[in-house]
Structure formats: C-alpha cells, structure tokens
C-alpha positions as protocol buffer text, in pm:
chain_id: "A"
residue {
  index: 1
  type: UNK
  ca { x: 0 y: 0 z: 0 }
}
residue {
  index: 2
  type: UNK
  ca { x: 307 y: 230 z: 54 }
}
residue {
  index: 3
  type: UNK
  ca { x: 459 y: 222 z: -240 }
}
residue {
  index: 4
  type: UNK
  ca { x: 141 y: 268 z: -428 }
}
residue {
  index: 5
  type: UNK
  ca { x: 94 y: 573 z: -253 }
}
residue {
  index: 6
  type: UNK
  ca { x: 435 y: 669 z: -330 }
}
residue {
  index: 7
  type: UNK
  ca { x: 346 y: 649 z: -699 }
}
residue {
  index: 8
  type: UNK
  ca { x: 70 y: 870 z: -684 }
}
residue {
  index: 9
  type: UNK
  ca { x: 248 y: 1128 z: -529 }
}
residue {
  index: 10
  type: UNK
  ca { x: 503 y: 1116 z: -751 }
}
residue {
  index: 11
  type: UNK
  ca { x: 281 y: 1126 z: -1023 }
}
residue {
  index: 12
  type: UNK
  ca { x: 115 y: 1412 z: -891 }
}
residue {
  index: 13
  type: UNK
  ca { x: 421 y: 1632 z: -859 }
}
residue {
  index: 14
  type: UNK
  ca { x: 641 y: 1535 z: -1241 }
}
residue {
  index: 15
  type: UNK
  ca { x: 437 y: 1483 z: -1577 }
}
residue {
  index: 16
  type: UNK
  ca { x: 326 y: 1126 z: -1629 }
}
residue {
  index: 17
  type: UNK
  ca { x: 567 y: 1103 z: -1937 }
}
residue {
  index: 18
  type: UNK
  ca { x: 826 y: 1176 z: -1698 }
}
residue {
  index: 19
  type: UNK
  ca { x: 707 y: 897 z: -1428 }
}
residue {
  index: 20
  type: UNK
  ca { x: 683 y: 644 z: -1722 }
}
residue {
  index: 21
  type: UNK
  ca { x: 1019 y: 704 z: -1834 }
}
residue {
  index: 22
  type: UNK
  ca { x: 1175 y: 724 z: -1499 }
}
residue {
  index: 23
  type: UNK
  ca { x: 1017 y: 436 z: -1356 }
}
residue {
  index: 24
  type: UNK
  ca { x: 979 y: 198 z: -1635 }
}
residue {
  index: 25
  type: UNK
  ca { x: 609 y: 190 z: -1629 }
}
residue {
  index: 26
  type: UNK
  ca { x: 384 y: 233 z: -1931 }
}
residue {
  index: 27
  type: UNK
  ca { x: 248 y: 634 z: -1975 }
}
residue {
  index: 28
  type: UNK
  ca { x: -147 y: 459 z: -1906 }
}
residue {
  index: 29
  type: UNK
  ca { x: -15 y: 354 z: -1604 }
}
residue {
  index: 30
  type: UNK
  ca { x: 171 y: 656 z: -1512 }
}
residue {
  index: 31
  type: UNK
  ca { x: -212 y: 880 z: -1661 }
}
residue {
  index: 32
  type: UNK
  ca { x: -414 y: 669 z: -1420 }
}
residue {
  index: 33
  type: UNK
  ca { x: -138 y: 765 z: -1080 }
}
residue {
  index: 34
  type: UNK
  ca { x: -163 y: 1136 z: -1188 }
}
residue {
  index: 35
  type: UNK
  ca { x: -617 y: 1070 z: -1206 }
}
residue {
  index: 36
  type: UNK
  ca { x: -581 y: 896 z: -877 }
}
residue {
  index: 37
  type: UNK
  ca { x: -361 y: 1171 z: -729 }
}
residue {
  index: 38
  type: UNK
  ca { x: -629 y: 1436 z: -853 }
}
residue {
  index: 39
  type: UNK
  ca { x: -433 y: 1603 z: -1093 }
}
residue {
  index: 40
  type: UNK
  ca { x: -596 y: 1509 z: -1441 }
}
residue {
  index: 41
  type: UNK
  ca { x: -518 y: 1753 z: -1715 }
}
residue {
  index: 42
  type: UNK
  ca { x: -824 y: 1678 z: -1916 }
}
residue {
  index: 43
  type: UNK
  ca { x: -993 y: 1992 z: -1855 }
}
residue {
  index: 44
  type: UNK
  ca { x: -669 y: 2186 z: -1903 }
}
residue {
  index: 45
  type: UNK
  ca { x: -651 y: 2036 z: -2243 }
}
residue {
  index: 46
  type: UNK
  ca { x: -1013 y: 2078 z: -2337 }
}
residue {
  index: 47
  type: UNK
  ca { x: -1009 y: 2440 z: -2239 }
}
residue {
  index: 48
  type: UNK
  ca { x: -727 y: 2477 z: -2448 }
}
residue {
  index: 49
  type: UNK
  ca { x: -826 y: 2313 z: -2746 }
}
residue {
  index: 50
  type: UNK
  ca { x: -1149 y: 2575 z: -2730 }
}
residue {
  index: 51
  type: UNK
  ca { x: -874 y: 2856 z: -2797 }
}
C-alpha cells in the first residue's frame, strides 16, 4: 500500500511522461497515478483546445 501511494504522489508532482520514463512503467499507467492523485489535465486540455 506504501509504495502505491508513493506512486501517486510522484505522479502528482512530475508529468506522467516523466514517471513512465523514470520508472519503467507504461504512460497509461503513469495517466491513471496522476487521475488517482487528482491532478488530471483533461480539462486543461479541453479548455485549451477551445482557444
């Protein structure tokens, strides 16, 4: 249980392309740590995409 919560908080503080690359994991896996964490950038990118 730790070291899943060590992954989310990882992947809430770097980019998930970054966690995937630095931990070996594939960039879904790293995407659903940074949802988990709270820190989707869906709306980020859909507001942008509107500009």
């Amino acid at each position: 249980m730790a070291r899943n919560t060590a992954f989310v908080e990882l992947a809430s503080e770097l980019p998930a392309v970054m966690v995937s690359r630095l931990l070996g994991v594939h960039q879904n896996t790293a995407d659903a740590w940074k949802r988990v964490g709270g820190q989707d950038n869906a709306y980020a990118a859909e507001v942008a995409s509107r500009l």
